[in-house]
N, C-alpha and C positions, 0 to 999 in steps of 0.2 A: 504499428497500429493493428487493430481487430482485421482478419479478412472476411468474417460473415457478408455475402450476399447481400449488397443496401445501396440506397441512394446516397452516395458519395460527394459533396461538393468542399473540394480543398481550399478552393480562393476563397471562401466565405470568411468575412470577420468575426471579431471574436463577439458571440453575443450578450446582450447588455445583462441579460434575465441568461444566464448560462448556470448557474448555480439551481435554480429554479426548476428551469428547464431538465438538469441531471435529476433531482430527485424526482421529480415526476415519472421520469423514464423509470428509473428504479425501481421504485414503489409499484409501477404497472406494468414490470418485466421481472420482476427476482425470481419467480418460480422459474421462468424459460432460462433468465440468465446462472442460476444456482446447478442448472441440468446442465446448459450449455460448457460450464466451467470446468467439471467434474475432469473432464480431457487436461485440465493444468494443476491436477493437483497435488498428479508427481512431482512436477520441476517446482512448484511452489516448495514440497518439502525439501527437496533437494537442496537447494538454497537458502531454505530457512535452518536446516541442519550444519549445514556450514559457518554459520556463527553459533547458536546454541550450543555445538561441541565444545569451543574456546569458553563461553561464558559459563557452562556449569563445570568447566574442570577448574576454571579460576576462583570461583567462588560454591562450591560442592555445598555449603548448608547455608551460607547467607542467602535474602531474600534477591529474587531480581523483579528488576519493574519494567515491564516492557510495553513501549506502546505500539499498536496497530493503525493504521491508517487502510480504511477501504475495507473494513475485516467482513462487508457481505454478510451470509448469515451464521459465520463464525467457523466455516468447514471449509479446508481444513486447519489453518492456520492459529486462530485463538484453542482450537481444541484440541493440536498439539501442543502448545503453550501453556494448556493449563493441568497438560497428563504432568507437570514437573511440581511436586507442591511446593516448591519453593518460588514459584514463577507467579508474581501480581502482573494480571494485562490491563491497560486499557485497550478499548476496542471501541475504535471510531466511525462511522459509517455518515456518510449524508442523505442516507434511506431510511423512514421511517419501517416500512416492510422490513428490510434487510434487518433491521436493530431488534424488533419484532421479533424477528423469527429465530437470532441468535439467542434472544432471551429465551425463548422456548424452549431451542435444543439444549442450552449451553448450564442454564442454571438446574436443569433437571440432572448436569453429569453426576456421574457416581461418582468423577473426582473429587477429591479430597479435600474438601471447603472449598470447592470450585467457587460458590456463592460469591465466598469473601474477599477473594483473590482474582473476582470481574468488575472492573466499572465499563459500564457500555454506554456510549457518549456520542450523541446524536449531533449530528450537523458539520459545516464545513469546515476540514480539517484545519484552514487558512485561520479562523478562529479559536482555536485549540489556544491552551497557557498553560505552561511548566516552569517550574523554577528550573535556574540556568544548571546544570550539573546533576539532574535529578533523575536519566534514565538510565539503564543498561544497554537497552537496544529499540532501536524504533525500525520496522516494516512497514513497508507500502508495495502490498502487487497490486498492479493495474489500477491503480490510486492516480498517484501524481502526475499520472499523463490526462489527467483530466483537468487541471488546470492551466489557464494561460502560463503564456511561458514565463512572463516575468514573473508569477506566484509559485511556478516553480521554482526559482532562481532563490525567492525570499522562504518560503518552503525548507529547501536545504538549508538555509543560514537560520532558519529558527531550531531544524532540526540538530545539528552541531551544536547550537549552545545548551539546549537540551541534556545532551548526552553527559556523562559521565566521560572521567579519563579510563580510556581503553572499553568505551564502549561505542557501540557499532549500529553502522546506517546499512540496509538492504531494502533495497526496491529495481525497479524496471522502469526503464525509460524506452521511450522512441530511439528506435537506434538512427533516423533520417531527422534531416533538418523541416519544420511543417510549423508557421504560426496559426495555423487553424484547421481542423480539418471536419466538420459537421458531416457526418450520418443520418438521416432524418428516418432509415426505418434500419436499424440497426440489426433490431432481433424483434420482429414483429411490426405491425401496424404503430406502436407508442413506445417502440426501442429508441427513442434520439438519442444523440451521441456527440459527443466532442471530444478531438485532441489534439493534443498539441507538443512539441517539441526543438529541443537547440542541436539534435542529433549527436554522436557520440562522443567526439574530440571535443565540444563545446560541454556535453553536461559532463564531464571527466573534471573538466576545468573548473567548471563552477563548484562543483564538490570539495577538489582539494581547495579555491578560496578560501569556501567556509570552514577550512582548518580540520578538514577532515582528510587521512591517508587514502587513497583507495586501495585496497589489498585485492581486490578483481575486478576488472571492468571488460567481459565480455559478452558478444551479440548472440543470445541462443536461442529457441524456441519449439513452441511445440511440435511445428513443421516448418518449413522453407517458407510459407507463407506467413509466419506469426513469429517471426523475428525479433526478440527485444534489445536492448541494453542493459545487462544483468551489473548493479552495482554492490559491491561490498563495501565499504568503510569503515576508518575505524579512528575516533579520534584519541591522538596523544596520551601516551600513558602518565606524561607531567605536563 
């Protein structure tokens, strides 16, 4: 979980308006939370380079489709995504600000029919629909630990059918076991916050169920305090 400085309460349940409640935050923290981030934006490429290598050496001119989960105001993750012109993102946020401001930066790029090759797609990922077999790669940093655990659980099992044969899941999990963990002033006065987790032996498992391999599953992060569960996957090539 985040360690920013805040009122903490772990035993709290999960709240009913919890979807709500995130965007709100969002939309009245993205400028603090866009600065505050700026500190992960290495180990995000870091990671997001680690499948991108495999997928444009496999497919060098065909298009790839990739979806984003949590993609903020598009920096840096959809905007290295879209330096590839062969790369279509979707880019999903539950921030209206956040989607905002990705349109801003993102469709002004000088890349190369950036325009054509963006759909930016507002609201909760848990609502998102793909046909079964229709992506290359789906991403989520610091996404899917914002939902209840069991949504993560159905999350990953939407995400694997999704996928394409031999293509790949990357995201960050709680590396600790937590059915709820509420922040009420997270990053400011209107920071709220929620997470949640099955910790790492547990979401390793739930990964391979949904017929995905995992090719890495290790605890990294920015410092000793911001520990994740870094997942690669990759499902079946038949």
């Amino acid at each position: 979980m985040a360690s920013t400085t805040s009122d903490s309460n772990p035993a709290q349940a999960v709240p009913s308006d919890l979807k709500d409640r995130l965007k709100a935050s969002y939309d009245a923290i993205a400028p603090e939370y866009n600065e505050w981030t700026v500190r992960h934006h290495a180990q995000r490429l870091q990671y997001l380079e680690k499948i991108l290598a495999p997928l444009l050496d496999s497919n060098p001119s065909g298009q790839l489709r990739v979806l984003e989960l949590g993609c903020g105001s598009g920096v840096p993750v959809t905007e290295k995504l879209l330096s590839y012109a062969n790369v279509h993102v979707t880019a999903n946020d539950i921030s209206t600000a956040q989607i905002e401001l990705a349109r801003a930066h993102l469709l002004g790029s000088a890349e190369a029919n950036a325009s054509e090759r963006l759909d930016l797609v507002e609201g909760d990922m848990t609502k998102l629909e793909f046909p079964d077999g229709s992506l290359d790669a789906v991403v989520a940093f610091y996404s899917i630990i914002h939902l209840p655990r069991e949504e993560q659980t159905e999350m990953i099992g939407k995400i694997a059918r999704w996928l394409k044969p031999g293509g790949y899941f990357l995201a960050n999990f709680s590396q600790g076991e937590a059915e709820s963990v509420v922040m009420d002033k997270w990053l400011g006065e209107k920071g709220w916050a929620f997470w949640s987790g099955w910790g790492k032996e547990a979401t390793l498992k739930i990964v391979e169920e949904a017929g995905l391999h995992v090719e890495l599953g290790e605890v990294s992060g920015h410092d000793t305090k911001e520990l994740f569960l870094w997942v690669i996957a990759k499902r079946a090539d038949h």
